[in-house]
Each structure stands twice: as structure tokens, then as C-alpha cells.
C-alpha positions in Angstrom: 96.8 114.0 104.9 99.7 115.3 102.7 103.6 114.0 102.9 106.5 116.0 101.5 109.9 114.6 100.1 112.3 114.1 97.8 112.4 111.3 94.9 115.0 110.6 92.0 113.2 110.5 88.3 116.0 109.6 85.7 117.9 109.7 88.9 117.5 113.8 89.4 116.2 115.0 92.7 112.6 116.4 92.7 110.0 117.8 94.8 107.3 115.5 95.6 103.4 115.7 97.1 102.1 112.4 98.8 98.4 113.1 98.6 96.0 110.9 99.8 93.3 112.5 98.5 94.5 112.8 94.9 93.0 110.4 92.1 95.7 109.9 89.7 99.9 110.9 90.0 100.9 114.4 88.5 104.1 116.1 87.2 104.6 119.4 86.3 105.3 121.3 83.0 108.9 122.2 84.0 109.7 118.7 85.6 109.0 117.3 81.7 111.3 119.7 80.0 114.1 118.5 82.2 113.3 115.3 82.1 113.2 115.0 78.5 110.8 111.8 78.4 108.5 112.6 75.4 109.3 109.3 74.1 106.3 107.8 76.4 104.1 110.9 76.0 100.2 109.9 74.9 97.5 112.7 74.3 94.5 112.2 76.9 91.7 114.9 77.5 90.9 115.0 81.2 89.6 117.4 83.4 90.7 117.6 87.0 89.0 119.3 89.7 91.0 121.0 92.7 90.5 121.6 95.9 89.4 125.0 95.7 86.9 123.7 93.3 89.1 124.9 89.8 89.1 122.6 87.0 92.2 122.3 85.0 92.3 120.3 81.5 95.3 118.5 81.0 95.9 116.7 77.7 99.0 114.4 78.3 100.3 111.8 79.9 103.4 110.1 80.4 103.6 106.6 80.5 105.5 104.1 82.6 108.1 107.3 83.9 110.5 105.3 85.8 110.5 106.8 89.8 113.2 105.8 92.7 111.4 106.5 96.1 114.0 105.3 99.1 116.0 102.7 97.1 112.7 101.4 95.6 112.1 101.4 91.9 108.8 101.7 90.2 107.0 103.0 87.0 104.0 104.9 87.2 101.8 106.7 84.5 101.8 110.9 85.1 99.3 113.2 83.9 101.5 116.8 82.8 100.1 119.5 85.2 100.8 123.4 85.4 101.8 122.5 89.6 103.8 125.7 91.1 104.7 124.7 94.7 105.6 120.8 93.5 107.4 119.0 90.8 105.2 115.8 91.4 101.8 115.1 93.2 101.8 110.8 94.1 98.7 109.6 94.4 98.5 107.5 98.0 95.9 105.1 99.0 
């Protein structure tokens, strides 16, 4: 089950992915450069598999990216992802 919607990071509306089958929370290569948070960027090597069964390396995160869902306020560590259709994929359990 996927969820659609709009959340504010550094209080700028984005498009965002509820997945429920994700394992970790995504943002995409564009979102960064407008976001301009490399401040809290760490190198990582990771490999992530997608659905269609195409694995992607992605070599950074960003840690504790402050994110505004419905009045709510939370941090949450985002891996950088080449995503086309999204600006960020939440993981949901």
C-alpha cells in the first residue's frame, strides 16, 4: 500500500511516497540541491533493490533532515536517490 501527499522540508512544499514496503526514507537528487543541507551529508555505500528487481548504489545520506508532516515536526535520516516521479519516499510501518 502506497500514500501520496505533500510535506514541508525547510518549510518548502514537496512531493512525498508513503511506502509501506520501503526499508529506509529516500530523497531525491534535485530535492538536495534545493534544499541545500550538505551540512548533515555522511558517505554510506548501500545498495538498494527495487521492485522491478534493479539495484541502485547510493552513497549518501543526510542526517537528521528536519520534516513537517500535518503540523508535526520530526527528523529523519534520508538516503540521496535518483527518484523521478517523487521528491521523497517515507518509509511506513
Amino acid at each position: 500500500m502506497v500514500v501520496t501527499e505533500i510535506l514541508f522540508l525547510n518549510s518548502k512544499p514537496f512531493s512525498v511516497l508513503f511506502d509501506f514496503d520501503a526499508t529506509h526514507f529516500f530523497i531525491s537528487t534535485q530535492t538536495i540541491l534545493k534544499l541545500n543541507i550538505e551540512g548533515n551529508k555522511e558517505e554510506i555505500d548501500y545498495r538498494i533493490s527495487s521492485p522491478n528487481g534493479h539495484v541502485t548504489e547510493c552513497l549518501i545520506l543526510y542526517k537528521n533532515v528536519p520534516i513537517v508532516i500535518e503540523g508535526r515536526a520530526f527528523s529523519k535520516d534520508l538516503i540521496q536517490f535518483n527518484l523521478s516521479e517523487f521528491n521523497v519516499i517515507i518509509r511506513m510501518n
